[in-house]
N, C-alpha and C positions, 0 to 999 in steps of 0.2 A: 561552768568551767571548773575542772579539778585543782583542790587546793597546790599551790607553790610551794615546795621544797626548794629552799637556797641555804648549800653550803658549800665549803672546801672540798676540794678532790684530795684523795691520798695516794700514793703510789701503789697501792692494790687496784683501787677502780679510774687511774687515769685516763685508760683506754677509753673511760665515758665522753672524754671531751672529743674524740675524730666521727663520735657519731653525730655531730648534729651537722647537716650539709648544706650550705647556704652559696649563692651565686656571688661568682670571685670577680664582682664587677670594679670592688674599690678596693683597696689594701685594708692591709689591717693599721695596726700603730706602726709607729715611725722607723722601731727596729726590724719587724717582717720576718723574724725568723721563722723556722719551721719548730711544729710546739712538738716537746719532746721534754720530761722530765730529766732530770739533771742522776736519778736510777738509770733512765733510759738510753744516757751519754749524752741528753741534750743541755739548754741552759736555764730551763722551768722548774720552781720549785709546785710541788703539790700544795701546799698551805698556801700558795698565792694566786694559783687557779679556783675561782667560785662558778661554780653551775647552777643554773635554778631549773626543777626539774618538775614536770607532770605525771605524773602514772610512770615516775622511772624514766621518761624520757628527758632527754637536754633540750632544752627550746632556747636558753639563752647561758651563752660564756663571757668569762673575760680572766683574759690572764695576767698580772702581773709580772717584771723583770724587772731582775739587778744583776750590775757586774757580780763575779766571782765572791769578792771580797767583801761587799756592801750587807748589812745587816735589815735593811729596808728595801723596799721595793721602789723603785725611781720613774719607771713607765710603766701606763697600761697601754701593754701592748698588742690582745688581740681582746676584740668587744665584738660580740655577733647575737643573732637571736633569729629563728625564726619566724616564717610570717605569719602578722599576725600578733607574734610574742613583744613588743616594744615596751609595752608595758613592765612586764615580765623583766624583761631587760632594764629597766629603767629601775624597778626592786633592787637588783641580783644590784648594782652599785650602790645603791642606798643602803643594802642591809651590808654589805663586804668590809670589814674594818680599815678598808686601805684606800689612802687618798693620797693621787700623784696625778703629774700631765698626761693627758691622752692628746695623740699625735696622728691624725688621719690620714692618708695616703691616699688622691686620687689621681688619674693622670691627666695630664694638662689637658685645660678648656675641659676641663669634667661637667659643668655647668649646660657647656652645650651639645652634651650626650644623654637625651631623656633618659636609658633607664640607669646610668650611671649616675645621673643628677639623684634620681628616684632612690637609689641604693645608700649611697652617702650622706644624703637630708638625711634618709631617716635613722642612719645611726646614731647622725648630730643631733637629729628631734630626739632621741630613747638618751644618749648622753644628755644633753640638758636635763630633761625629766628626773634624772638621775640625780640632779644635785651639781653638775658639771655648767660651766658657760663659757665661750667661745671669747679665745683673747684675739688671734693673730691668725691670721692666713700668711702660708710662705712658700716661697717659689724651692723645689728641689733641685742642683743638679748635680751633674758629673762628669766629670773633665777625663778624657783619657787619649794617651797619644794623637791618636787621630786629628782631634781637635784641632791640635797643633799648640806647641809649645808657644805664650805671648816672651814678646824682645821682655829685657828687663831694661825697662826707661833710666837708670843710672844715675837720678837724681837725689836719692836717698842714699845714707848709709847704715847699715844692719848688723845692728850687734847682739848676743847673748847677754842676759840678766840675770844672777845668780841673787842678788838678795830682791825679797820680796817686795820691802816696803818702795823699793824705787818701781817695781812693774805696779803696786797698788797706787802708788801715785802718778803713774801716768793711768792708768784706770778709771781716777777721781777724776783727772781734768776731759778724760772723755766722755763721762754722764752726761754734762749741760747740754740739754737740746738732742740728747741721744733719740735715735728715728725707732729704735729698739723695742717692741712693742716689751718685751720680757725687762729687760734693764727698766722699764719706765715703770713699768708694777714692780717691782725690786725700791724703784727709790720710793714711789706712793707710798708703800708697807712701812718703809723702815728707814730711808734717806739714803743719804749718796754711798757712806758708809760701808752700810748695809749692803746695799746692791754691788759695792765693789766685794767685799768677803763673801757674796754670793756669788762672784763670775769667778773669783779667786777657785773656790771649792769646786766649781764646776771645770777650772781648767786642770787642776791638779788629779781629778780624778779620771782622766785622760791615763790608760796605759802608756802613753808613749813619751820619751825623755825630757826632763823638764827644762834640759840644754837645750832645744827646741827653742825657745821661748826666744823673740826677738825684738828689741826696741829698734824705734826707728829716728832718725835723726837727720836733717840738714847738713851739708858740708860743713856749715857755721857753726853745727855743735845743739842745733836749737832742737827740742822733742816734736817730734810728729806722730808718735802712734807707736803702735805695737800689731806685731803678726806672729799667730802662733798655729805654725806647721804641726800633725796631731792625728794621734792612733785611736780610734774606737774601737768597740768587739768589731763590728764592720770593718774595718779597712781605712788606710788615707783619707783624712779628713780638713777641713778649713776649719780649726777648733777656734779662731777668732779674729777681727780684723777690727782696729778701731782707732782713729784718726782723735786726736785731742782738738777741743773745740776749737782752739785760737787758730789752727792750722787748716780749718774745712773751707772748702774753696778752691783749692789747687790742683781737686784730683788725688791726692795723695792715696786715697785709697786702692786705690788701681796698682799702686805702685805695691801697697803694703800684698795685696793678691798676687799681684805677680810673684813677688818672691815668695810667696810661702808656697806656688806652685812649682816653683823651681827646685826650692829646698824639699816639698816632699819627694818631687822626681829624682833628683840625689840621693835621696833614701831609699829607692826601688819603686815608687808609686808607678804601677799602668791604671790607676784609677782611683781618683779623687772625688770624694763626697763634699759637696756642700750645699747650705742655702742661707735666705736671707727675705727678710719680712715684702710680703707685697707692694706694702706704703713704699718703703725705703727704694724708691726711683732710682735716686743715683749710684745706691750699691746694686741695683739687678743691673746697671746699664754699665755700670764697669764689668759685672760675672759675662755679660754680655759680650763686650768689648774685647774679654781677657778671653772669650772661645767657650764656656760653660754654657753645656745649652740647657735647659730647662728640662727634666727629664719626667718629674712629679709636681704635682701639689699638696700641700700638706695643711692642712686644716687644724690647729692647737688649741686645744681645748682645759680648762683647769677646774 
């Protein structure tokens, strides 16, 4: 076999990455855009697209994404290789200087579609290989009109949070016994802290208003959680829901969904992105409850 070339694309030979053509059995990463350098009017940089290449030909890609603003790369968002090439692909990450989440996309019950199963293993096999390992599986969905708008149950009351360290301390009391596969590798690494200025940073970099942001409370004034209604490059999103330990038990979380679905529809939303870890039963069975059907699976790899 001919020696591997793996490098960067640049905006002279990007047009090399639409030539390798592979069966669109499974998504790509989790954003899904269509690749298009940001010369091109699209949102890809060229320094963060890697090819590895045979006799000039592409056998295996992967692209990296960041918002606008972002000086680093946050997702790998498209990983392919021809067949055959897994290997190849499993290089092309090893030698790429850029380490972020890879976020799989297949559609539900993909497991029980041989050649969908067949397509998606083996990307997760050529990621692994790569240096990559598999944290979380998580259910996708998306809620829009049809669905039908859920009642707001009226047992909570919902207010705006302007200083921070009151939304990080309800943050803190909602770690203990977090179902979170992400939050729970956040505290392993670095403690409860830590994994709260890591959800902090992850919510702030949310385009959308940080008036948004909503604590939740009891009539009696007591803390129940936080919901935070929330803009991505995609569209309306569920950017967080999370119930404070001493409160889990009562459903609350249903409650905190529901109005962030109301509050993004007050904002214009006909279509709401969210999801939520496989394990965590009782938040799929509230998305469930609240009309969110399942539309993806997503397979999270680090």
């Amino acid at each position: 076999m001919t020696d591997l070339v793996i490098r960067p694309l640049t905006e002279d030979d990007a047009h090399l990455f639409h030539t390798l053509r592979v069966p669109a059995l499974v998504g790509r990463g989790c954003l899904g855009h269509t690749y298009a350098t940001i010369g091109q009017g699209g949102e890809y940089r060229p320094e963060w697209t890697w090819v590895a290449l045979r006799e000039e030909r592409v056998v295996a890609r992967a692209a990296w994404w960041a918002g606008p603003e972002d000086t680093a790369p946050i997702a790998l968002d498209w990983f392919d290789f021809a067949d055959g090439e897994a290997d190849a692909a499993a290089e092309l990450l090893r030698t790429a200087p850029l380490r972020t989440e890879y976020s799989l996309l297949a559609p539900p019950g993909w497991r029980d579609q041989p050649e969908v199963r067949a397509a998606g293993q083996a990307r997760i096999d050529a990621a692994v290989l790569g240096g990559l390992e598999p944290l979380v599986e998580r259910y996708r969905y998306e809620w829009t009109p049809e669905c039908g708008l859920p009642e707001r149950p009226g047992r909570l009351e919902f207010r705006p949070e302007p200083d921070d360290a009151a939304v990080e301390d309800a943050l803190r009391r909602i770690m203990p016994d977090t179902l979170d596969a992400h939050d729970r590798r956040a505290i392993a690494r670095g403690g409860v802290d830590a994994a709260v200025r890591e959800l902090m940073d992850i919510l702030a970099w949310f385009p959308s208003p940080r008036e948004w942001w909503r604590l939740a409370r009891t009539p009696a004034g007591e803390l129940v959680g936080i919901q935070v209604p929330a803009r991505n490059p995609g569209g309306p999103c569920v950017g967080y829901i999370g119930v404070v330990a001493e409160q889990r038990g009562h459903g609350y979380a249903y409650d905190l969904l529901v109005e962030c679905t109301h509050d993004l529809v007050e904002q214009g939303a006909t279509k709401i992105a969210a999801a939520t870890d496989q394990p965590n039963l009782p938040m799929a069975a509230h998305f469930a409850r609240a009309g969110y059907p399942v539309t993806q699976e997503r397979i999270d790899l680090i």
